[in-house]
C-alpha positions as CSV (number, residue, x, y, z in Angstrom):
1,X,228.4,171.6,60.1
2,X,231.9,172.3,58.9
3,X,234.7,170.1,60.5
4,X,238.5,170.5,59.2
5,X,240.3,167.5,58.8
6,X,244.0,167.4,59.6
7,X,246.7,164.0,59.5
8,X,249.2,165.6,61.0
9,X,252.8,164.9,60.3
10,X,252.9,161.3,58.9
11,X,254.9,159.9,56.5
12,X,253.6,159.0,52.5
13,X,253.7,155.4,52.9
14,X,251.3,155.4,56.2
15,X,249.0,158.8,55.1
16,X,246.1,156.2,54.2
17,X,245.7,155.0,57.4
18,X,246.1,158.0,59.2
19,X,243.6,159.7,57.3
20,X,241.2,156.8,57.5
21,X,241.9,156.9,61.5
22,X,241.5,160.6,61.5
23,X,238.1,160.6,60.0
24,X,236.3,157.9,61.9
25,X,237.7,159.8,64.7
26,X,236.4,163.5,63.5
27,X,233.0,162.0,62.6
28,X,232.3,160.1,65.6
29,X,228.5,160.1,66.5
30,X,227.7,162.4,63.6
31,X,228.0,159.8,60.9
32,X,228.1,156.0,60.5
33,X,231.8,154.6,60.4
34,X,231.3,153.0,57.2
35,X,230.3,156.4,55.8
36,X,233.8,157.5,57.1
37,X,235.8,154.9,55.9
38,X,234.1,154.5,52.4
39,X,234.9,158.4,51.8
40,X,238.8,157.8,53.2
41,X,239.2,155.6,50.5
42,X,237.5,157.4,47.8
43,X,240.0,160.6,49.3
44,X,243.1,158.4,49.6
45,X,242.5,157.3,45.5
46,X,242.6,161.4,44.9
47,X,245.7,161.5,47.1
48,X,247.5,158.5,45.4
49,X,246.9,160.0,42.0
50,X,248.3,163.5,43.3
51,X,251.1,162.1,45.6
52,X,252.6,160.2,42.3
53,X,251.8,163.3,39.9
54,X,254.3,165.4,42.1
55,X,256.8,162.2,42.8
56,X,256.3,162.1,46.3
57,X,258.1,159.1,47.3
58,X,257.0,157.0,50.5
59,X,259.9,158.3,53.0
60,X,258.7,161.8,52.4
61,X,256.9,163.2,55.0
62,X,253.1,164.7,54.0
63,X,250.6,166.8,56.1
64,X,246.8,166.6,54.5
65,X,244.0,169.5,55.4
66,X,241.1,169.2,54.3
67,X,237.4,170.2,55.1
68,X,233.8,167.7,55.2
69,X,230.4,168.8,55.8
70,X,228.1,166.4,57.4
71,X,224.6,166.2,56.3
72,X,221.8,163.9,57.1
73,X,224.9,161.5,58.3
74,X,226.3,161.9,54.5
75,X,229.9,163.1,54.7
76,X,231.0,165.5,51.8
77,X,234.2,166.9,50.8
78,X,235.5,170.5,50.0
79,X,237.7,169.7,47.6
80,X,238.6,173.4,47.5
81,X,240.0,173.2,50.7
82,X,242.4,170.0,50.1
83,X,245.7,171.0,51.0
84,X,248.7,168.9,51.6
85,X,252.1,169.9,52.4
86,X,255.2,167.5,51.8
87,X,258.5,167.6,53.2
88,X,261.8,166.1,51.5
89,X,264.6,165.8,53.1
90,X,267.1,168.5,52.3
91,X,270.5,167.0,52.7
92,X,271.1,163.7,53.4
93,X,274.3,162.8,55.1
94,X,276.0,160.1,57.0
95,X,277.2,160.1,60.5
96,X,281.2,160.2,60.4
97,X,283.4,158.7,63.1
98,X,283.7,160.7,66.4
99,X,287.6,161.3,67.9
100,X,286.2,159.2,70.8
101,X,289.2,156.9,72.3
102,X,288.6,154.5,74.8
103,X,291.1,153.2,77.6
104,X,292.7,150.1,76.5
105,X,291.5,147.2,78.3
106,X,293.9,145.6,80.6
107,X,294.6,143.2,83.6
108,X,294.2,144.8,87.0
109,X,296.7,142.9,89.6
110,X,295.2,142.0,93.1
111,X,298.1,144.0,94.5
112,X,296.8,147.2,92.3
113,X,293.3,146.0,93.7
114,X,294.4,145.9,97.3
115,X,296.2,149.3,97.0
116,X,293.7,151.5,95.3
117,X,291.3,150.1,98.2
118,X,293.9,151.3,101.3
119,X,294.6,154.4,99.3
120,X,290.7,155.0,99.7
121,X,290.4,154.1,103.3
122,X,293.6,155.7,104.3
123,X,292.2,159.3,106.3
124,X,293.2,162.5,104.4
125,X,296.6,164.2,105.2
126,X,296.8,168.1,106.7
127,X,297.4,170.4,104.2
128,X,296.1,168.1,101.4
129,X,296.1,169.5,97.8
130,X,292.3,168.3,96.8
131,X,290.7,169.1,100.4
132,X,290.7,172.0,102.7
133,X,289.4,171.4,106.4
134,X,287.6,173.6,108.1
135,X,286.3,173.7,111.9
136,X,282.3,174.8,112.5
137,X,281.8,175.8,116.3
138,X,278.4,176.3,116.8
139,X,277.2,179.6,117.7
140,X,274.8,179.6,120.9
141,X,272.5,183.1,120.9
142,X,272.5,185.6,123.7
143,X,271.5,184.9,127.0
144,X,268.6,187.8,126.1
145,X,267.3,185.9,123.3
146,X,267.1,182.6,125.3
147,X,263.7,181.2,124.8
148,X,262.0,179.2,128.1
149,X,262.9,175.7,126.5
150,X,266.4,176.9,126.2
151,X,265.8,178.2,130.5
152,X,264.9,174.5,131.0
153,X,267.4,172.3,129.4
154,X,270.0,174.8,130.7
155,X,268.6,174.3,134.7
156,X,268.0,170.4,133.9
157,X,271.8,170.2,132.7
158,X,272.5,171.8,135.7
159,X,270.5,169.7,137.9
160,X,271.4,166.5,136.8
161,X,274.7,167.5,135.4
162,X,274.9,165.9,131.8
């Protein structure tokens, strides 16, 4: 039973314990978890010795593939099918200043307190710059269209005149 084995993106200095949590996780029911975590160990030595071969430093980021067979509730490695990809960082840069300018703090006076406060409340003007007012009349259908509710409310109004 073939079962491929992927970390995921993790960086170098966790990939141990990723791995280790990876394959309990894969082998689940199929093999003891002490079988799974003596063969993460034995796979994270492999991958320390590579990882420092090809100075792979611990804020690199590393994805691991790799494919196990389970047999008998024995775990064994493809190491043919061991694959791990590693990402630097490209460029490297350092966040510069924005042109961002904040008000100045100041003092607010009562009196600008009290006047902001009537300029709210105070209704808007006719002919106002910011608002235009408009009148909605509401539009009653034809006397032909008229449903029977619309019969009764119009002979109750009648009746009782309101």
């Amino acid at each position: 039973m073939g079962i491929r084995i992927s970390t995921g993106l993790v960086r170098a200095a966790g990939y141990a314990d990723k791995l280790r949590r990876v394959l309990i996780a894969a082998t689940k029911g199929k093999a003891p978890i002490e079988e799974a975590i003596k063969i993460a160990s034995y796979i994270n030595q492999h991958l320390f010795k590579i990882f420092r071969e090809n100075n792979v430093e611990k804020s690199d980021v590393v994805r691991i593939f790799l494919n196990i067979d389970i047999i008998d509730g024995k775990i064994l490695i493809d190491w043919n099918s061991l694959s791990v990809e590693v990402y630097k960082p490209h460029q490297e840069f350092e966040a510069k200043e924005v042109g961002l300018e904040l008000p100045e703090e100041r003092e607010v006076s009562e009196e600008e307190v009290k006047a902001a406060l009537e300029e709210k409340e105070r209704p808007e003007e006719e002919g106002s710059e910011y608002f235009e007012h408009v009148e909605v009349k509401e539009k009653k259908p034809p006397k032909e269209e008229e449903g029977i509710l619309d019969k009764i409310k119009r002979t109750l109004k009648r009746i009782f005149g309101k």
